[in-house]
Structure formats: structure tokens, C-alpha cells
C-alpha positions in Angstrom: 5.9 5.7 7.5 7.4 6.5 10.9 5.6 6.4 14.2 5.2 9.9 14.2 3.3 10.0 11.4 1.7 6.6 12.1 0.3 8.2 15.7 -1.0 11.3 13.3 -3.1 8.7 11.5 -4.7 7.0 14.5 -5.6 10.3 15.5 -7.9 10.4 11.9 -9.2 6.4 13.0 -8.5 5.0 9.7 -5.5 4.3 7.8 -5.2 3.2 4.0 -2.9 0.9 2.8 -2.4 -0.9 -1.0 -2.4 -4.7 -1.1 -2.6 -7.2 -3.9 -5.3 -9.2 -4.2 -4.7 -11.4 -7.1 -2.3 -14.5 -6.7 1.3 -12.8 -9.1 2.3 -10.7 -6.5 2.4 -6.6 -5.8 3.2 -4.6 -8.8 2.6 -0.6 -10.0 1.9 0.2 -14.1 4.1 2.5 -15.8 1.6 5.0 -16.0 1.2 4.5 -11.8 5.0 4.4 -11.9 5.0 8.1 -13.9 1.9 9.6 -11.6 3.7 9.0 -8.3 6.8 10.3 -10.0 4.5 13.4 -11.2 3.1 14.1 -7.7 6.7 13.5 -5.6 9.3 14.3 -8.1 10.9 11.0 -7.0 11.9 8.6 -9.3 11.8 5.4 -7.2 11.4 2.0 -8.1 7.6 0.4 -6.9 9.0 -1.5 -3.6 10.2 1.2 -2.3 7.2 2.8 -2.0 5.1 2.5 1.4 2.0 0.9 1.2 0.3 3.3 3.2 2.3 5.9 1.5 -0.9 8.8 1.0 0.6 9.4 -2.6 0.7 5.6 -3.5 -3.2 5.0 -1.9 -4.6 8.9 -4.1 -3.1 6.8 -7.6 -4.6 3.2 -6.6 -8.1 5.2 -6.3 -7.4 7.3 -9.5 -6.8 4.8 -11.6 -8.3 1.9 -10.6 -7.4 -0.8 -12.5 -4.6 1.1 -14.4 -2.6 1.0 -11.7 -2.4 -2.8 -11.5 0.7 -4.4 -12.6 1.0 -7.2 -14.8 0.1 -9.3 -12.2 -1.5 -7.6 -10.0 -4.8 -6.5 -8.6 -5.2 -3.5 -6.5 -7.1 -2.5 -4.2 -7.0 0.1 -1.0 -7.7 -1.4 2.3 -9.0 0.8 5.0 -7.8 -0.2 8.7 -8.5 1.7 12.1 -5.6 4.4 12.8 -4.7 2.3 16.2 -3.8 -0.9 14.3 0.0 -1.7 14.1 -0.4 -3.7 10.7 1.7 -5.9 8.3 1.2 -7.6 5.0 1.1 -11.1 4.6 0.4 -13.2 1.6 0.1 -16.5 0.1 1.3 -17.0 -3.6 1.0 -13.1 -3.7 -2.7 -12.8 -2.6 -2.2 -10.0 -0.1 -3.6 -9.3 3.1 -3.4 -7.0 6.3 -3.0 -8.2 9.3 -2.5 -6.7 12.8 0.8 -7.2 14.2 1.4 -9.7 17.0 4.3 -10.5 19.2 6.6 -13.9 17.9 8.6 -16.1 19.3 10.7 -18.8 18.0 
């Protein structure tokens, strides 16, 4: 998602992003994998799909569980439209986190 589109969503107060919450690691079905090409007409391959991606977050809440990947668990998170978020994870348990500055 670009910033442009990332200030649109701040202006709604919430964005929704797709995280893992099972130790494994992300992954999409086949059938999640089909619906999202059904809906884009892309064929693309499940990380390089946005997590916030509006198409990605409308399947996780179709199919529920049948979107999970072998080892996965899905679930939409909901996060106020001003956060500048990442994903972090342990062993593949996902998370979102708001952004911070680094240095090292």
C-alpha cells in the first residue's frame, strides 16, 4: 500500500491487516489463492500480497478458517488509520506493531 492510500485509511480510523497467529508461519489455501485471483485477475504468489491489501482482508473474513494455510492461522487485525505499522513475529506467531525509529 502506498502512503497515499495509507493517508486514505487514516482518514476511515481503522486499518485491517492479516497476520498469523499460529507458530508455522503466514500462508494462503488454494482456494484463498483462487478467490483473490477471482476478485483481481492476478495470479500472484501469497507473499506478494499486502497484508492490508482490502482484497486479501474481504477472503480472510469469507472464509475463515479456509483461508489458513497449512500452517497457518488467520485472523484480521484491526488497527487505528494513524498507525505506521509492521509485522513482527516469533517462530511465525504474528503480531502488529507500530513502527518506531532504530538505530544501530
Amino acid at each position: 500500500m502506498n502512503n497515499e492510500d495509507r493517508f486514505v485509511q487514516a482518514l476511515k480510523g481503522v486499518q485491517h491487516i492479516v497476520i498469523n497467529t499460529r507458530h508455522g508461519g503466514f500462508g494462503l489455501s488454494e482456494l484463498a489463492l483462487e478467490r483473490y485471483k477471482k476478485y483481481t485477475g492476478q495470479d500472484v504468489g501469497q507473499h506478494d500480497i499486502a497484508r492490508d491489501d482490502p482484497v486479501l482482508v474481504r477472503i480472510v473474513n469469507e472464509l475463515g478458517s479456509e483461508a489458513d494455510g497449512a500452517y497457518a492461522t488467520l485472523k484480521v487485525v484491526e488497527v487505528p488509520g494513524d498507525v505506521d505499522w509492521e509485522i513482527d513475529e516469533y517462530d511465525g506467531d504474528e503480531w502488529v506493531a507500530e513502527k518506531h525509529r532504530r538505530w544501530s
